[in-house]
Structure formats: C-alpha cells, structure tokens
C-alpha positions as a Python dict, from the first residue, in 0.01 Angstrom:
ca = {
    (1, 'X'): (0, 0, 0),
    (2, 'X'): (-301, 139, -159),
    (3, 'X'): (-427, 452, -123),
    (4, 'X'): (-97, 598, 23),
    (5, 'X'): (39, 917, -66),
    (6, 'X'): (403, 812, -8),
    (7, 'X'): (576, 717, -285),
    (8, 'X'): (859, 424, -297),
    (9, 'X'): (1101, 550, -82),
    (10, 'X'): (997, 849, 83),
    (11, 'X'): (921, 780, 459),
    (12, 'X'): (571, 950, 597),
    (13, 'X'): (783, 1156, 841),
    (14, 'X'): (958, 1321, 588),
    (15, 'X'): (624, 1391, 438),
    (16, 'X'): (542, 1531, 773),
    (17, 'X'): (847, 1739, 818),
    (18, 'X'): (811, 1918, 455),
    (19, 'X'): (437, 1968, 527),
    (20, 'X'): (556, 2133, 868),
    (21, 'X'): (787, 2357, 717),
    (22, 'X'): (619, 2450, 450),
    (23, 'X'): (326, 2561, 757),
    (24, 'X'): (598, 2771, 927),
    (25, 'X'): (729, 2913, 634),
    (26, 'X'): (378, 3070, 557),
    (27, 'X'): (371, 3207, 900),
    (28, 'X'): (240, 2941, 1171),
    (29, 'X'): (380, 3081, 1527),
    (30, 'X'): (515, 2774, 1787),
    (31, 'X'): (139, 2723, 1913),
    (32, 'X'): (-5, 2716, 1582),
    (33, 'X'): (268, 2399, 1454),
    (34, 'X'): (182, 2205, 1805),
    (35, 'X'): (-203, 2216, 1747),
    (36, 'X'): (-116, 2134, 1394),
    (37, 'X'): (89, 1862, 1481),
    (38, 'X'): (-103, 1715, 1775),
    (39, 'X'): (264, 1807, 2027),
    (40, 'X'): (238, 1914, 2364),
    (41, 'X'): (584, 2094, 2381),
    (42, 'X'): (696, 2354, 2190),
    (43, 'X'): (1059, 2211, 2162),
    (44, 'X'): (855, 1969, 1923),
    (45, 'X'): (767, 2256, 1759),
    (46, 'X'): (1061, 2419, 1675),
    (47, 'X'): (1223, 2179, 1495),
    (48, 'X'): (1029, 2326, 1171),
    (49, 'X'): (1078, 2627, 1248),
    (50, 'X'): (1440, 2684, 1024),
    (51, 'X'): (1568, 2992, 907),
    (52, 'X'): (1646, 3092, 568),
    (53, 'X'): (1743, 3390, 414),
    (54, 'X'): (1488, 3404, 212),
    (55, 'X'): (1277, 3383, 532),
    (56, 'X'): (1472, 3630, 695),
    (57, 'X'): (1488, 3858, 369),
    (58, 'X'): (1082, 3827, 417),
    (59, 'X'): (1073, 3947, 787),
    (60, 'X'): (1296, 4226, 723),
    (61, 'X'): (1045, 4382, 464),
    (62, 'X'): (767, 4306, 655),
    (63, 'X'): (899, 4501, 955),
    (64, 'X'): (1054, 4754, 736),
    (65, 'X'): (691, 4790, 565),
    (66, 'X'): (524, 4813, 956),
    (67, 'X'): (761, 5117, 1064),
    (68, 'X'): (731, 5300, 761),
    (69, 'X'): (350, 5275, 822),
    (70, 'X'): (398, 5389, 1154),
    (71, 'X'): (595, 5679, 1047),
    (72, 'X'): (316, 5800, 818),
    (73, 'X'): (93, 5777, 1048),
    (74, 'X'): (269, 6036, 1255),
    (75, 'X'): (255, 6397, 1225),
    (76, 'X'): (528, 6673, 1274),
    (77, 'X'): (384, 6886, 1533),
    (78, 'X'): (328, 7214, 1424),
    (79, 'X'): (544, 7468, 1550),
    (80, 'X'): (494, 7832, 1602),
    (81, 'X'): (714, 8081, 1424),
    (82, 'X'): (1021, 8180, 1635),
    (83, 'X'): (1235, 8012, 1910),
    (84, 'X'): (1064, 8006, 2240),
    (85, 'X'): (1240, 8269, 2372),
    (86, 'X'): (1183, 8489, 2072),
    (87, 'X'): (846, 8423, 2163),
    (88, 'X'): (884, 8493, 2512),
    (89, 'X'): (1064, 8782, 2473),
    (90, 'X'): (770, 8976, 2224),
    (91, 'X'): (530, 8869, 2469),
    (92, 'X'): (688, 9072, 2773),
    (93, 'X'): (766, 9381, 2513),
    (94, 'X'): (373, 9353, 2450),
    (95, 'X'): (285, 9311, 2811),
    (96, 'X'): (507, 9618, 2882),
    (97, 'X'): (359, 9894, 2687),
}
C-alpha cells in the first residue's frame, strides 16, 4: 500500500494503541484520550491508560514535589515568648499594682 506508515506486519490498531499510550503516558487525562481518539465513552478511554512503575515512580515525585511546595509556602506563626498562662499571669501582676 503506498504511502502507509504500517510496516509488513504491524496492524494500524496497534499503531493506534502505542500512539495512545504513549499520549497518556505524557499526561492526557480520560477526556483528553476520547477527543483524541474520536470515543464517546471513557471506558474506551481507559484502556490506554496502564500503569507502570515507572509511571507511578513519576506521580509520586510529582506529588511529593507539590507538598513540599506547599510546605514552603507556609509560615510558622510567630509566637510570643512564654506559655499563655505565663503570659496571663504577668498581665494580672501588671494590672494589679
């Protein structure tokens, strides 16, 4: 067949499914793969959507990278020098004299 990018052997749908996968391994979402694919259902969908753990090795650092983001975003409130009640307590002596 000219022109055709399959070679002797290799059936378009495998073609298909490696192009798929190789889509959801860079980080299409269900939706993404269906508009990709021309599917209505998302069961369609998720057939490319395998896990690996290489994959899975990948999410973890992402998330891992997100909360310690997070974490340095936040600040340790400051807190005053002395328990609450110590503070309490100097207050009344003050207010007493």
């Amino acid at each position: 067949m000219p022109g055709s990018v399959t070679r002797p052997g290799t059936a378009a749908a495998y073609l298909r499914h490696t192009g798929n996968q190789f889509t959801a391994d860079a980080g299409a979402n269900p939706k993404e793969l269906m508009a990709r694919m021309g599917h209505d259902s998302p069961r369609a969908a998720l057939i490319y959507l395998h896990s690996s753990g290489e994959r899975q090795r990948t999410l973890a650092d992402a998330v891992s990278k997100a909360a310690r983001a997070e974490l340095s975003k936040s600040k340790k409130p400051k807190v005053a020098k002395g328990s609450g009640t110590r503070r309490a307590r100097n207050h009344d002596d003050r207010s007493k004299n």
